[in-house]
FIDRENMI-419979 format. One record per residue (C-alpha): x, y, z; residue in three letters. Coordinates in steps of 0.05 Angstrom, whole numbers, padded with zeros to 5 digits, always signed. Example, Ala and Ser with C-alpha at 12.3 -4.5 7.8 and 13.67 -1.06 7.14 Angstrom:
BEGIN
+00246-00090+00156ALA;+00273-00021+00143SER;
END
This chain:
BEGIN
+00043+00109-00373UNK;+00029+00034-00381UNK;+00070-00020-00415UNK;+00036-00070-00449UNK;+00061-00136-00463UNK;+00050-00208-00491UNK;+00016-00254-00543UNK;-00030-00310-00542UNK;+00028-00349-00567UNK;+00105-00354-00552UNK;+00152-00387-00520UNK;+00215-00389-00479UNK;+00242-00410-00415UNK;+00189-00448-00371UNK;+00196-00438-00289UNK;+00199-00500-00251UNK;+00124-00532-00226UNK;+00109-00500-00157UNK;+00056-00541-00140UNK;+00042-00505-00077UNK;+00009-00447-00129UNK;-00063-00444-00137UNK;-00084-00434-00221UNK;-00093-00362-00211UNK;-00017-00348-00184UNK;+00012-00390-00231UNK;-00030-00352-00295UNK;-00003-00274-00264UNK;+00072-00306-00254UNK;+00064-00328-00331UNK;+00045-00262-00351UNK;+00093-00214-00303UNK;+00152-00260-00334UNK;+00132-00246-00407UNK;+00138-00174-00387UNK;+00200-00186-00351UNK;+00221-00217-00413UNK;+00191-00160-00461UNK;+00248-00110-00409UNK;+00309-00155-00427UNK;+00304-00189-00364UNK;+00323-00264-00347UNK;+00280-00288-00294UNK;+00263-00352-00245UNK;+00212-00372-00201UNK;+00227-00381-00127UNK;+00291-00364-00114UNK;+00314-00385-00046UNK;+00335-00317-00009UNK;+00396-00323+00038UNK;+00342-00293+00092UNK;+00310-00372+00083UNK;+00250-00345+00048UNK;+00235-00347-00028UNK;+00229-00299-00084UNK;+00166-00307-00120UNK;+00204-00285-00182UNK;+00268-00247-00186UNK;+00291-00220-00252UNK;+00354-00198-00279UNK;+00362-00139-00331UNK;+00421-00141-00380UNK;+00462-00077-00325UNK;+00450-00121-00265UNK;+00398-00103-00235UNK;+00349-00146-00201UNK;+00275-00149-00197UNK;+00234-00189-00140UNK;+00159-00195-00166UNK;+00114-00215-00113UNK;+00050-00251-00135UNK;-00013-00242-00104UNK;-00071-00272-00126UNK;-00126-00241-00083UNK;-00134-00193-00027UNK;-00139-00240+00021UNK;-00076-00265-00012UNK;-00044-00198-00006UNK;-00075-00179+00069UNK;-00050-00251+00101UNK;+00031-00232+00072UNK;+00076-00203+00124UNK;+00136-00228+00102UNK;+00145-00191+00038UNK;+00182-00125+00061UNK;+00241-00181+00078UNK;+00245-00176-00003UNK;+00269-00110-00005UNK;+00351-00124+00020UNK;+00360-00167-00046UNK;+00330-00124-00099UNK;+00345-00060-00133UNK;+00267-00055-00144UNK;+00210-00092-00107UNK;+00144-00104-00147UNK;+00077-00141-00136UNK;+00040-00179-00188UNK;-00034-00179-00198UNK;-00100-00201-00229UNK;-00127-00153-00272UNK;-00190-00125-00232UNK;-00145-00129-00164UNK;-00149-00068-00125UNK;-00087-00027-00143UNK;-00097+00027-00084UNK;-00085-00025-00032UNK;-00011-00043-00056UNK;+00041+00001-00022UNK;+00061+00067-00055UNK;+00139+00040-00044UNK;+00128-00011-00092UNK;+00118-00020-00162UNK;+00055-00058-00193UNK;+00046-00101-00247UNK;-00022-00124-00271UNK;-00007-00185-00308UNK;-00055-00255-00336UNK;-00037-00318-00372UNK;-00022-00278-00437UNK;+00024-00222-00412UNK;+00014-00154-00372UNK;+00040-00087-00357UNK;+00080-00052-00309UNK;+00016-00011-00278UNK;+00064+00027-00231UNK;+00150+00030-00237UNK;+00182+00012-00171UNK;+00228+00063-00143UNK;+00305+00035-00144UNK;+00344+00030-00087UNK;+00406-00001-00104UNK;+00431-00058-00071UNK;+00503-00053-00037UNK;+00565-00086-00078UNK;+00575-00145-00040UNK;+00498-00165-00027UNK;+00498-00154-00106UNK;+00541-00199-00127UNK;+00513-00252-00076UNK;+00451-00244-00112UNK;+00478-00252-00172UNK;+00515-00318-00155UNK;+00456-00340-00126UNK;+00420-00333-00185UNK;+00467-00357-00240UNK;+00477-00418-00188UNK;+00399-00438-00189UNK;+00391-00428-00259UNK;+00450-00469-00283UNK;+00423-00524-00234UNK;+00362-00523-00259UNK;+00380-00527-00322UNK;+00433-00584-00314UNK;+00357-00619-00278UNK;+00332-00621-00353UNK;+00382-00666-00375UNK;+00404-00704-00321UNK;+00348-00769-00337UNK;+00356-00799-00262UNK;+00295-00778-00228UNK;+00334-00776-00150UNK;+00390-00726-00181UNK;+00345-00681-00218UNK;+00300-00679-00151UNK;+00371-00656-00114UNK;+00382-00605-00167UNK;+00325-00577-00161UNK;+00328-00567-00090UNK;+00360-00508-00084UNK;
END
């Protein structure tokens, strides 16, 4: 069973620019956060890891329980990325993101898929949940409340050196 989800329109909270994203990553990480959204789920874009790499997405549902969705926006995309079974020691659930049309049989069985565009998507494929321990838990969850509230305080903070800082996370 599929979930569909989004609308031409809508609104809500934007992820920061990463400008290292080619037009086709940044239109699936749209979509897989509207149906992150459409779950209950907060969610930001690349969240630093404590391994030193960063979470394409990571979502959080309203029971605690975090998402990492990792974008690919082409096979070659996919085939070139060893680094994303590091992902799976901060998540409950580990999911890639695609382009409708990507090959679905070459994403790992272990994982979940969602097929997502600019507009929305669906969870093609659940991920099976393996649930973090207690203390790596509530890391991630500092971790995440931390980045989003500086992010946030970056949207008000009108001095362009201190909302770069902020942002650095």
């Amino acid at each position: 069973m599929t979930e569909q989800i989004g609308s031409q329109g809508g609104s809500g909270p934007v992820p920061p620019v990463d400008r290292r994203q080619s037009q086709a990553a940044a239109a699936i990480a749209r979509g897989a956060g509207r149906v992150l959204r459409a779950h209950g789920m907060a969610y930001i874009a690349e969240l630093p890891l404590a391994n030193g790499r960063r979470a394409d997405i990571t979502g959080l549902s309203p029971s605690g329980e975090l998402w990492i969705i990792e974008i690919k926006s082409g096979i070659e995309d996919f085939r070139s990325d060893l680094k994303w079974p590091e992902y799976r020691e901060f998540c409950d659930r580990l999911y890639f993101a695609v382009a409708p049309g990507f090959p679905a049989d070459i994403i790992p069985l272990d994982t979940g898929l969602i097929i997502a565009d600019r507009y929305g998507g669906e969870i093609a494929r659940s991920a099976p949940s393996a649930a973090l321990p207690a203390r790596r838990r509530r890391a991630m969850h500092l971790r995440f409340a931390r980045a989003a509230a500086l992010r946030l305080a970056a949207t008000i903070d009108p001095d362009p050196e201190t909302r770069a800082q902020l942002l650095d996370i």
